[in-house]
C-alpha positions in Angstrom: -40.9 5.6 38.4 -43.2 3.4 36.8 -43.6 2.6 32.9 -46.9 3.7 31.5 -46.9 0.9 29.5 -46.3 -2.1 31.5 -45.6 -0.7 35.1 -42.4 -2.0 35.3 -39.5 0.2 36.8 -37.8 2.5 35.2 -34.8 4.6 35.7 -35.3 8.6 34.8 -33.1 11.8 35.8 -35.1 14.9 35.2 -32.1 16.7 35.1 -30.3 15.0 32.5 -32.9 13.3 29.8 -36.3 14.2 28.5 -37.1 10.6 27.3 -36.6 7.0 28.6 -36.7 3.8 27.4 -38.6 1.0 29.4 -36.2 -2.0 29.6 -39.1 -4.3 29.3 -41.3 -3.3 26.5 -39.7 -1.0 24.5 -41.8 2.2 25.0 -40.2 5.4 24.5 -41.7 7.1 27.3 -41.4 11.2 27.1 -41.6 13.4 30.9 -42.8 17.0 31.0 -43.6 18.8 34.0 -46.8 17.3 34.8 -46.9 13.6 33.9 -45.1 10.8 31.6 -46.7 9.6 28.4 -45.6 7.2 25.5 -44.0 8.6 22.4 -43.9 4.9 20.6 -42.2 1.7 20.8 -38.0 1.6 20.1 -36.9 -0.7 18.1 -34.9 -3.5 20.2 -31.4 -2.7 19.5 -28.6 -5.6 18.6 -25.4 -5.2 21.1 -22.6 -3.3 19.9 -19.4 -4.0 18.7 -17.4 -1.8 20.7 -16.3 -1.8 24.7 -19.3 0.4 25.9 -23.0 -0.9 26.8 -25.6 0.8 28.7 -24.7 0.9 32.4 -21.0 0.8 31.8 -18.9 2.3 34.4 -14.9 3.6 33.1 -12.8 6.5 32.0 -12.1 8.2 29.1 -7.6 9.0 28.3 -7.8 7.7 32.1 -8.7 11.0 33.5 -12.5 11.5 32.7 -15.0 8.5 34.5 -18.0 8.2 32.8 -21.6 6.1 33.5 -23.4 5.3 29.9 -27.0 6.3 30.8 -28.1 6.1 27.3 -27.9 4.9 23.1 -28.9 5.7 20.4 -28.3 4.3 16.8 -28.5 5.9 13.0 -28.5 3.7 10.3 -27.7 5.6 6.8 -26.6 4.0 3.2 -23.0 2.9 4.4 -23.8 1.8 7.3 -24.5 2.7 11.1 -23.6 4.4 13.9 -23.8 4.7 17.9 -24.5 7.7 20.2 -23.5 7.0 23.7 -25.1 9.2 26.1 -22.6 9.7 29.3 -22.6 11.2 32.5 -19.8 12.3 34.6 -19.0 12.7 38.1 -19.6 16.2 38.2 -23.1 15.6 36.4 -21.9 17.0 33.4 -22.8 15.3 30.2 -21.1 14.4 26.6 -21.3 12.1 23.7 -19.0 9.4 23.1 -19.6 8.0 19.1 -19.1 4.6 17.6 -18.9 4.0 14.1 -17.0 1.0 12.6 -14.4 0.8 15.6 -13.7 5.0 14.8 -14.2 6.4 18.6 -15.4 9.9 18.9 -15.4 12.1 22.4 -18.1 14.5 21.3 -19.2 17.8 23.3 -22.3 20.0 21.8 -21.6 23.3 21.0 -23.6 26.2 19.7 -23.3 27.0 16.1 -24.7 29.9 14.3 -25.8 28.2 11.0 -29.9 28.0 9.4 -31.1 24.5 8.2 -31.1 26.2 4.3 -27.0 26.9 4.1 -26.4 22.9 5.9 -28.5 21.3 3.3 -26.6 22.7 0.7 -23.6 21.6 1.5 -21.5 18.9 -0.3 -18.7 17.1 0.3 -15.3 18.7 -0.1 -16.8 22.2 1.0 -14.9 24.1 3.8 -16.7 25.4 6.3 -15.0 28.2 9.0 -16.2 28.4 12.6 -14.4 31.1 14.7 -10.2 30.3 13.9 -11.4 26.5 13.0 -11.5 25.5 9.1 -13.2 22.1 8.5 -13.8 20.4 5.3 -17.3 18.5 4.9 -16.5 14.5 4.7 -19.4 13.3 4.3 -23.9 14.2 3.7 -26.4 11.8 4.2 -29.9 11.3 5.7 -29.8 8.7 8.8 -32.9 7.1 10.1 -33.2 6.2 14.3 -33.0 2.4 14.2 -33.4 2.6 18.0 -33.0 3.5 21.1 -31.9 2.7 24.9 -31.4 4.4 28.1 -32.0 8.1 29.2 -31.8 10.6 26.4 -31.7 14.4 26.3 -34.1 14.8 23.6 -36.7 13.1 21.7 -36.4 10.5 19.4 -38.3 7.5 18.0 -37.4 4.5 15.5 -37.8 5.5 12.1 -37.4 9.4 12.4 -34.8 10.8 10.1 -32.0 13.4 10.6 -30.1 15.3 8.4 -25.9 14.5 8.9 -23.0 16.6 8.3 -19.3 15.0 8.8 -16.6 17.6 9.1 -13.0 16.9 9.7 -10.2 19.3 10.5 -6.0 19.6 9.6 -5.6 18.3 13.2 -8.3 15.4 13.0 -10.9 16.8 14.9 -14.1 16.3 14.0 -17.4 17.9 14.3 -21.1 16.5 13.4 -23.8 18.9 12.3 -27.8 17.0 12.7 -30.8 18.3 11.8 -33.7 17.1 13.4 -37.1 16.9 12.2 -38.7 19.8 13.2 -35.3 21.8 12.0 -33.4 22.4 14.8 -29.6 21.9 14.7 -26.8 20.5 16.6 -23.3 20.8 16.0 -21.2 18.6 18.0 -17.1 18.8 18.4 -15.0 15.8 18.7 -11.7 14.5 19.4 -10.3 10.8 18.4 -10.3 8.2 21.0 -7.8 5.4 20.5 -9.2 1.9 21.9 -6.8 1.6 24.5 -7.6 5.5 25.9 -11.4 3.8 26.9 -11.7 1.4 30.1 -14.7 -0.4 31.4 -14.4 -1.6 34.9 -17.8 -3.3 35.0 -18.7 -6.6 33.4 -20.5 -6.4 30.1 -24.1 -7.5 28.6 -22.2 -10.7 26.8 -20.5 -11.4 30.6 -24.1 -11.4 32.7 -25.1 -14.5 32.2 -27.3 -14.4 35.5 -29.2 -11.2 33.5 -29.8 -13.1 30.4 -31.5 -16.4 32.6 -33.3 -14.3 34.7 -35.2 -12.2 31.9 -35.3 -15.8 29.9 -37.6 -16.8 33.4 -39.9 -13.8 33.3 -40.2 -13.7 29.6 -39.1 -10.3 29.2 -35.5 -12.0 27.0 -33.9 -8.8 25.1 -32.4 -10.1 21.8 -29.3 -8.1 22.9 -28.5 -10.7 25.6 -29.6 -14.2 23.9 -27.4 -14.8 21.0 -25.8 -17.5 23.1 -29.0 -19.3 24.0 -30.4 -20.0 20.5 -27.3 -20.9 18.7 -28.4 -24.2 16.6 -26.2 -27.4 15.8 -26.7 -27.6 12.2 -24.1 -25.7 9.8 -23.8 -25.8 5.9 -20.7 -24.9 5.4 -19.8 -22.1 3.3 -16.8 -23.5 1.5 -18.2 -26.2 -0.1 -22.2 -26.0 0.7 -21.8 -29.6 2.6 -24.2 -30.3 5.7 -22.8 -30.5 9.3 -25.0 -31.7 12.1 -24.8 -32.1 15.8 -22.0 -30.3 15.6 -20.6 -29.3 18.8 -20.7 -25.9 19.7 -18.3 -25.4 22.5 -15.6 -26.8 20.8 -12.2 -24.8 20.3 -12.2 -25.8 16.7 -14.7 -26.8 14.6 -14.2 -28.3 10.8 -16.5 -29.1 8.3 -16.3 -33.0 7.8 -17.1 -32.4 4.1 -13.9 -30.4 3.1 -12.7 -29.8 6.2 -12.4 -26.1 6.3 -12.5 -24.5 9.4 -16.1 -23.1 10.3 -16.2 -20.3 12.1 -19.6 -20.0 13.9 -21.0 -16.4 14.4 -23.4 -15.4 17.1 -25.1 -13.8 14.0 -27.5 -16.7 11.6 -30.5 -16.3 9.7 -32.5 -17.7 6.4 -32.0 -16.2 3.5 -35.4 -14.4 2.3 -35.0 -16.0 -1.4 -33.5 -19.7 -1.1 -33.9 -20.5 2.9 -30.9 -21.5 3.2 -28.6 -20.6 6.3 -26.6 -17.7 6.0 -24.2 -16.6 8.9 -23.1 -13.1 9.9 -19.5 -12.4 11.0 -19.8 -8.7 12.3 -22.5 -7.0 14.5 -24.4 -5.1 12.7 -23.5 -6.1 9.1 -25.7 -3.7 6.8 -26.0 -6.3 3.7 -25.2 -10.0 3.0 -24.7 -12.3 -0.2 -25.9 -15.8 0.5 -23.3 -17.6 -0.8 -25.9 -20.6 -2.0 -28.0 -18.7 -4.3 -26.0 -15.3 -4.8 -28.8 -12.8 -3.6 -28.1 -9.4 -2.0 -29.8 -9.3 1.4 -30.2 -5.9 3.6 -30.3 -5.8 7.0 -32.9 -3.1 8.8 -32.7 -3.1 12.3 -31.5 -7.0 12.5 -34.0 -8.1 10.3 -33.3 -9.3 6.7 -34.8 -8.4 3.1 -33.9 -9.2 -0.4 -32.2 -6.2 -2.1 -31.3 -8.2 -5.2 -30.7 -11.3 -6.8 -27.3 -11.6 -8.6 -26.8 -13.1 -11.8 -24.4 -16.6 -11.5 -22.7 -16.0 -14.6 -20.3 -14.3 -13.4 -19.2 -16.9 -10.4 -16.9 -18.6 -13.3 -15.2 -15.4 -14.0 -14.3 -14.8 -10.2 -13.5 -18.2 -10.1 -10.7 -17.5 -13.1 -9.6 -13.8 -11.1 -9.8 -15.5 -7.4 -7.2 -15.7 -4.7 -7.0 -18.9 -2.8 -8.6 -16.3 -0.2 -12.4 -17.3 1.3 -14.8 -15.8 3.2 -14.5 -17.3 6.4 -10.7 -17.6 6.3 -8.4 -16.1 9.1 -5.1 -14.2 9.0 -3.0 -12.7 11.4 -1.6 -9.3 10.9 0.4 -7.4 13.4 -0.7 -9.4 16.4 -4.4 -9.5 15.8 -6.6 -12.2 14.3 -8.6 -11.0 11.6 -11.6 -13.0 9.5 -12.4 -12.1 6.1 -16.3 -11.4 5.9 -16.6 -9.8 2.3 -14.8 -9.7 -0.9 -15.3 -7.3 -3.8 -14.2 -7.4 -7.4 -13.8 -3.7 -8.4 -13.6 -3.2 -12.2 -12.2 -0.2 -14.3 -12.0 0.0 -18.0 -9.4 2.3 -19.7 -9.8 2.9 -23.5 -11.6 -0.5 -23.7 -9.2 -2.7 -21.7 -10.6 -3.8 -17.9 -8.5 -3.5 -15.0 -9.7 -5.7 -12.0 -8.7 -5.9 -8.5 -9.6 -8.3 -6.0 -10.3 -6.5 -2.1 -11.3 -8.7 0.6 -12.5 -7.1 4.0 -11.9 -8.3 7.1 -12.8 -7.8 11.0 -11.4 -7.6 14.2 -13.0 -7.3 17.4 -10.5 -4.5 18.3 -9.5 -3.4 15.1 -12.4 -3.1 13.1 -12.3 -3.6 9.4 -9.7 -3.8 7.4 -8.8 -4.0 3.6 -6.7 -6.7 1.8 -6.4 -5.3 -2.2 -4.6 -7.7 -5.0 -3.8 -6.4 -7.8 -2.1 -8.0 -11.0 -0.7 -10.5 -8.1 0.4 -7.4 -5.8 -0.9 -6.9 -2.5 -1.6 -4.1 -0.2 -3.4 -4.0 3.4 -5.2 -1.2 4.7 -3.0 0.8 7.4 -4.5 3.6 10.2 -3.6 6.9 10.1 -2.2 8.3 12.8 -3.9 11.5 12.2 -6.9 11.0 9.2 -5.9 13.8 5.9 -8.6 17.1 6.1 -7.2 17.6 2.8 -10.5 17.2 0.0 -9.7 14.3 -2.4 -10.9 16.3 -5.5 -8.4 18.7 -4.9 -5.9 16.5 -6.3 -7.9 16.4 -9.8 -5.8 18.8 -10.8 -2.2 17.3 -10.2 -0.1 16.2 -12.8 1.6 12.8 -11.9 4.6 12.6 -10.2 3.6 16.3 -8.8 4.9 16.2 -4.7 2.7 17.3 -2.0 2.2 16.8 1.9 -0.5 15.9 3.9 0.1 16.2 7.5 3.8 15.8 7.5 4.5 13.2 5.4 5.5 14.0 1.6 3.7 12.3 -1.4 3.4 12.0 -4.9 0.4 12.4 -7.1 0.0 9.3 -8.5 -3.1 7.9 -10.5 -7.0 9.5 -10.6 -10.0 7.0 -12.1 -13.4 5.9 -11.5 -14.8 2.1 -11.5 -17.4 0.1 -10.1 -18.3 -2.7 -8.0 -18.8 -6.0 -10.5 -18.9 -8.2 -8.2 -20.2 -8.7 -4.0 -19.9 -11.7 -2.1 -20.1 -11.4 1.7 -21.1 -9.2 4.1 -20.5 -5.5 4.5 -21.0 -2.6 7.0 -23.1 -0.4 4.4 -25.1 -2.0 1.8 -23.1 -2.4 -1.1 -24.5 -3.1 -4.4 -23.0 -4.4 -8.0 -22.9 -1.4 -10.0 -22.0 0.9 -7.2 -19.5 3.5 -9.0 -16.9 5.6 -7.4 -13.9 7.8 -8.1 -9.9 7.5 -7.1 -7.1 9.5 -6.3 -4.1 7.8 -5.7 -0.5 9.1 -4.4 2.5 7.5 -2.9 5.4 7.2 -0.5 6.9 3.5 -0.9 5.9 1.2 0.9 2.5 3.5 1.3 -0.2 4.8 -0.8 -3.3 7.2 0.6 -6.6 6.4 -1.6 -9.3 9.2 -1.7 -12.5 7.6 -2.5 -15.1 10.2 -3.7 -18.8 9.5 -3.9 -21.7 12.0 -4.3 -22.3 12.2 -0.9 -18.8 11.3 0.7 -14.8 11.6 0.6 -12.7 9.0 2.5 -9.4 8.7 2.6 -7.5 4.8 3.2 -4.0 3.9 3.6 -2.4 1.3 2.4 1.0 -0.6 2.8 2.8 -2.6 0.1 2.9 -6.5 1.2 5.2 -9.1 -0.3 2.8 -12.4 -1.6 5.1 -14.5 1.3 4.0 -12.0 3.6 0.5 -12.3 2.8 0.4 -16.3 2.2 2.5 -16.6 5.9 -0.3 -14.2 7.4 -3.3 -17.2 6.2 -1.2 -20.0 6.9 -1.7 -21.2 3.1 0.8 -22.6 0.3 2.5 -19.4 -1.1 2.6 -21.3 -4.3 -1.0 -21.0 -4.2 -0.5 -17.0 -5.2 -0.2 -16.1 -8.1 3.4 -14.2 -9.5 2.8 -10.3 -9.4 3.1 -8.6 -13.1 5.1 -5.8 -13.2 5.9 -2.9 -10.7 3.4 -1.8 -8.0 2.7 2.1 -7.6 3.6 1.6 -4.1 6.2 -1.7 -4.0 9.6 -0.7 -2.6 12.7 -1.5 -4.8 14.4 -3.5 -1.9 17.3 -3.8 -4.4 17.6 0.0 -4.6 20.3 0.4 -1.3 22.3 -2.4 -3.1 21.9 -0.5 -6.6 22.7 2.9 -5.2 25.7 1.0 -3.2 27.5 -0.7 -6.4 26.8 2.8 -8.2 28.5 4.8 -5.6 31.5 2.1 -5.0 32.1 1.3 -9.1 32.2 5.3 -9.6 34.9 5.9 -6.8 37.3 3.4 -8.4 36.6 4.5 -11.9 37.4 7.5 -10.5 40.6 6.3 -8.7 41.5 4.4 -12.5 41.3 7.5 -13.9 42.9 9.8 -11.7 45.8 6.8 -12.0 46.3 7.0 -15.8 46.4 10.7 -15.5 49.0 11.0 -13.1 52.4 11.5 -14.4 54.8 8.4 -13.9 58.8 7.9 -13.0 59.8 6.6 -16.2 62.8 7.3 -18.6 64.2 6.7 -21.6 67.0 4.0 -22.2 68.1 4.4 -25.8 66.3 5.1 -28.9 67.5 4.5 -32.4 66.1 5.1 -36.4 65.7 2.1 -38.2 65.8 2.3 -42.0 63.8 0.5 -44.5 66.6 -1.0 -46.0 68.2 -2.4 -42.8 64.5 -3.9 -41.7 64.4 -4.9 -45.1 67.6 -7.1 -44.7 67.7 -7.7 -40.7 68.9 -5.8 -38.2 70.7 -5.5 -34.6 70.8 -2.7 -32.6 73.3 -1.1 -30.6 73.5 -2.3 -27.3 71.6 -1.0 -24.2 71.2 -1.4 -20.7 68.2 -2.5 -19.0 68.7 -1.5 -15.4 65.6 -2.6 -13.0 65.3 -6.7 -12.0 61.7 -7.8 -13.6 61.1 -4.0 -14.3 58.4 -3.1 -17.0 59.5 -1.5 -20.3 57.9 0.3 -22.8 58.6 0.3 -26.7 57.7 2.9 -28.5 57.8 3.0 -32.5 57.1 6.0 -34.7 56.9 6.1 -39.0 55.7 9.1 -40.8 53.9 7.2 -43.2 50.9 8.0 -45.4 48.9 6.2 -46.7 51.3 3.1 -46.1 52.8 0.5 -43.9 55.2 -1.0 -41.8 55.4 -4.4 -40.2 58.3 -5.4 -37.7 58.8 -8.6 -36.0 61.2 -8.5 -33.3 63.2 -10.1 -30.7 65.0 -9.0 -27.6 68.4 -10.5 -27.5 70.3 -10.9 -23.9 74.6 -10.7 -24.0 74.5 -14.4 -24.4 72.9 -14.2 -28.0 69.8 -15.2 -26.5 66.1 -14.4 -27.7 64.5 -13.5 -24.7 60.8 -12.3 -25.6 59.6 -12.2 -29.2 56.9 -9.4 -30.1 56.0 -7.6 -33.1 54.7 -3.9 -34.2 52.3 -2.5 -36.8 52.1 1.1 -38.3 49.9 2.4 -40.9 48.2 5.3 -41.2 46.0 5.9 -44.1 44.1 9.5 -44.9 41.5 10.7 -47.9 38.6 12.9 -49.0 35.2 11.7 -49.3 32.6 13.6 -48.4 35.0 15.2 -46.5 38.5 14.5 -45.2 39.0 11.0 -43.2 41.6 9.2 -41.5 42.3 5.8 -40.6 45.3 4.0 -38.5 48.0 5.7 -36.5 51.5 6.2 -37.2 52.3 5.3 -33.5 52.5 1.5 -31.5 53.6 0.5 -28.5 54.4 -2.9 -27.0 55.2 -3.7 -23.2 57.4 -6.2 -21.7 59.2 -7.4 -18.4 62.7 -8.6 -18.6 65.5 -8.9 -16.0 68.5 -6.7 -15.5 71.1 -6.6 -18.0 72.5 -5.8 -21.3 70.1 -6.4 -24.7 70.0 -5.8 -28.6 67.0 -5.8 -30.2 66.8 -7.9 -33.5 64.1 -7.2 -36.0 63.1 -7.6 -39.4 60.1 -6.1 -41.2 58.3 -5.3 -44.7 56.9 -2.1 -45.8 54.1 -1.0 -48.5 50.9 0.4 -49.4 47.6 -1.5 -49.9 48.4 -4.7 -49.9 51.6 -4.3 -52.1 55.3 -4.2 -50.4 56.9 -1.3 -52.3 60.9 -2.0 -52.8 63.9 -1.9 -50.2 64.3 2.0 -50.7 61.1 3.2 -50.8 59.4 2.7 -47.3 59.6 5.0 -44.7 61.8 4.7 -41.6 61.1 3.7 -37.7 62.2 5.4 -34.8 62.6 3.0 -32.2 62.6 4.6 -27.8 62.6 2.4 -25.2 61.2 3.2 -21.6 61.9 1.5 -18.2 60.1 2.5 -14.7 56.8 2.7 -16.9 53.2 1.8 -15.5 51.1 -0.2 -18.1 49.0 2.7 -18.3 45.9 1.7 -20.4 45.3 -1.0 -17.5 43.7 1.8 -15.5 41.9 2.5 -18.6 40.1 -0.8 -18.8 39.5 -0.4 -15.3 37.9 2.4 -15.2 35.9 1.6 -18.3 34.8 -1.6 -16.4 33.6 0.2 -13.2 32.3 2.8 -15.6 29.7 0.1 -17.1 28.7 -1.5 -14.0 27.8 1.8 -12.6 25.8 2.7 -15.8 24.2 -1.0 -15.3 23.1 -0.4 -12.1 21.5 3.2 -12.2 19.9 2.0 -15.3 18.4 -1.3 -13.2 17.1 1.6 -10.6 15.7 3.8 -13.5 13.7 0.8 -15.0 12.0 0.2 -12.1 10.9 3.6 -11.6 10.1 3.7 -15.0 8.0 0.5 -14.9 6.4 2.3 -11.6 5.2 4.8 -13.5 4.5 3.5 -17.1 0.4 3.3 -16.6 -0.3 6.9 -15.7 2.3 8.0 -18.0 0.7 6.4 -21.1 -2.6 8.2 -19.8 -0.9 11.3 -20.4 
């Protein structure tokens, strides 16, 4: 069938689309019954990001082929989305959606519901179809930035649609649209993971033949030219140096000013304040800072427009917060290249004192964007969820911290709640992000993880994050880690890797202060030898005892010594004497016990000693002289008390295990303590907010 705009050829299936778009000139041309006529021009669409293109032939989980017939994209406030139109073997049709690398398998589906109740909606609000419960994620208003292909309904650039994005406990999703004229859709999707969708045909960036033989009839689409008009003159963004005849089809190519690695997008265009060259990193970025004169630049349908000029007073102040992290920089992360392409300062003051954090955004080709936070010289890096939380942010306003929950399995703990603002952009972005942009938080943990619901006035999102060590993260850029900053502090999500070594030395110091204690308490195989009184007045003088038997080789032997004095003292020095006359071991004992009233009755001293010795078997005497008194006065020879005088063989040195098991005791105290202060130092910021 022919184009009623240009003649040229164009493909049309009555049975599956109402509209077409002409390859050649753009017209969106609408079929009825009787004849075709033009709706308007579509807006030339930039290529995608993702694996599918118009005229791609593959399978969906490997068990549904698919033919793309058609496109269309929505841009909104946070960015943009695609609409796949596919046809299956069986002639059926479905959706398959795009939006930032997030792949949705979407079916319509009838759904009793006016236009009134949707546009009421906000975000949090459960919404019950049949035995399903969603949640609303997100409202906006999207506006048809273009369109491609056969489509089952009418649409022109620049005609908006009201959105609803609902999400379910098991991730499924569902979209609710109304059109213009108030009619409503209400698709149903399920995720598709990147490796679940393959194209066996070539795509638009492969046909090289396509893009030389439109360049010939002058009918070039912009989607397929990127590679003929890329120009040899680059001012690098590191250090704002000129580079020219630069070589375009080298593996690497460096700035010869600093030497920084430039990274050459397919994506370039002057910036509508200064002129100067500003480069694109993503398809499909929805705003840009130039980084030479600091204005915000908004993208609209691939064409650029100053949104606002930022103030340079500030660049000093990054300057001071800054990670030796720029734009244009590549790091590696579980395989995959990434390239940073925006950075944001996000700033929250608490009772007059500003907390800032530093989150950088990268891009893969097959990952998408991903998130790179620093805070206080911690790091985190944003994680996918296996299966994205249905659970409403807000409803977590209401925690108290340290409160436990679950979200689809896992176990967390309510953790922080805040709100900040952007105070500083610099990059490029998938939604058009301004300074001044404000949002609220709610935080909880699971070390090493932390889930962030980010709540706006028209949309909840959840992120995930994983603690990373500053090695980690300097290894992952290929920089100096000395470069990083030292983090302050304990992270709400940074894993005490010391805690299995804590927990260890607890456990193993408590068993043998257990095992020390059990010992001392245990009875032992001792018994007496001999035991004598001493009176004062033989101390006094000198005096040798009776002799006694020692009957174990290197055995241990206790002495024991008892006075009944009060409020006095006695003082012995003794020796033990072997059968040749001979002092063997010299040792001495103290008594004194001392006992009053003031403000109520006190004691002091003991009218007990002991003394411990080794000695070989044989026969002994015990030679001693001593002094007795009170204060620091020696009363005379007959008035201080007497000493009995036991001696023990087959004894343990008993107050060993004591020491022991004080020892092991304190270490284990030590090291629950070192676990508690971390936890404590985890949670000292939202605990001072209480």
């Amino acid at each position: 069938m022919g184009c009623p705009s240009c003649g040229a050829e164009i493909t049309y299936d009555k049975r599956l689309a109402v509209l077409t778009v002409c390859e050649y000139c753009n017209s969106a041309v609408v079929y009825d019954e009787k004849a075709a006529s033009i709706a308007g021009k579509m807006a030339v669409l930039a290529k995608a990001a993702g694996p599918v293109f118009l005229g791609a032939v593959g399978s969906l989980k490997k068990t549904q082929d698919f033919t793309v017939i058609g496109r269309v994209r929505y841009g909104y406030e946070n960015g943009f989305w695609d609409e796949w139109y596919l046809q299956h073997e069986d002639q059926s049709t479905s959706w398959f959606t795009e939006d930032e690398k997030r792949f949705m398998h979407e079916m319509p589906q009838k759904l009793d519901i006016d236009k009134e109740a949707i546009l009421s909606l906000t975000p949090g609000q459960a919404l019950e179809f049949g035995n399903d419960r969603f949640s609303v994620r997100e409202i906006g208003v999207a506006v048809c930035e273009g369109g491609e292909g056969q489509l089952p309904f009418k649409v022109i650039s620049g005609e908006e649609i009201h959105f609803v994005d609902l999400i379910n406990e098991d991730g499924e999703t569902a979209t609710i649209e109304v059109e213009p004229e108030g009619q409503v859709k209400f698709y149903r999707g399920t995720p598709v993971s990147p490796a679940e969708i393959q194209v066996h045909n070539e795509s638009y960036n492969q046909q090289d033949s396509l893009a030389v033989e439109k360049a010939a009839s002058g009918n070039m689409r912009e989607r397929v030219t990127y590679n003929a008009n890329r120009i040899k003159v680059i001012q690098c963004i590191h250090c704002g140096g000129t580079n020219d005849n630069i070589d375009l089809n080298a593996e690497h190519i460096k700035c010869s000013h600093c030497g920084q690695s430039l990274e050459f997008p397919e994506n370039s265009f002057n910036c509508p304040s200064c002129s100067a060259q500003v480069q694109s990193y993503t398809p499909g970025a929805k705003s840009l800072t130039c980084p030479y004169c600091s204005s915000s630049i908004k993208m609209s349908s691939g064409k650029p427009s100053l949104l606002r000029k930022l103030k340079n007073k500030n660049k000093e102040q990054k300057k001071k917060f800054g990670l030796p992290i720029q734009i244009g920089d590549r790091a590696d992360f579980d395989g995959l290249s990434f390239i940073v392409v925006g950075y944001l300062r996000y700033k929250e003051v608490d009772e007059g004192i500003p907390y800032i954090s530093h989150e950088y955004l990268m891009y893969n080709e097959t990952w998408g964007y991903r998130w790179l936070v620093a805070y206080d010289g911690h790091f985190t890096i944003q994680e996918k969820f296996t299966k994205e939380p249905a659970k409403d942010p807000k409803s977590l306003r209401y925690f108290s911290y340290k409160e436990k929950f679950e979200i689809d399995g896992q176990k967390w703990q309510f953790y922080e709640k805040g709100s900040g603002a952007i105070d500083w952009i610099e990059g490029e972005f998938s939604w058009v992000a301004k300074v001044g942009d404000k949002s609220k938080y709610y935080e909880a943990i699971a070390p090493p993880f932390m889930i962030a619901g980010e709540v706006t006035d028209k949309e909840l999102e959840w992120f995930k994050f994983r603690y990373a060590e500053k090695s980690e993260i300097a290894a992952a850029f290929k920089k100096d880690e000395s470069k990083f900053r030292d983090s302050n502090g304990v992270y709400a999500c940074q894993v005490n890797h010391k805690k299995s070594y804590q927990i260890t030395t607890v456990l193993v110091a408590l068993f043998f202060a257990t095992l020390a204690a059990l010992a001392f308490m245990m009875g032992t195989s001792e018994k007496s030898v001999t035991h004598f009184k001493v009176k004062n007045k033989q101390y006094k003088e000198e005096f040798l005892s009776p002799a006694f038997n020692l009957n174990r080789d290197d055995g241990v032997y206790r002495i024991d010594f008892f006075s009944p004095v009060k409020n006095s003292w006695v003082y012995l020095d003794l020796a033990l004497v072997n059968e040749h006359e001979e002092a063997e071991i010299d040792f001495s004992a103290e008594i004194s016990y001392y006992y009053g009233y003031d403000d109520g009755r006190w004691t002091e001293g003991s009218r007990n000693d002991s003394t411990y010795f080794k000695a070989k078997k044989g026969t002994y005497r015990l030679l001693m002289k001593g002094d007795a008194g009170k204060g620091e006065s020696t009363v005379n020879v007959n008035a201080g008390e007497p000493v009995t005088i036991r001696i023990y063989e087959g004894v343990k040195v008993r107050y060993y295990f004591i020491i022991f098991a004080v020892f092991a005791a304190i270490i284990a105290v030590f090291y629950f303590f070192s676990m508690l202060s971390f936890e404590s130092s985890r949670w000292k910021h939202t605990c001072e907010e209480d």
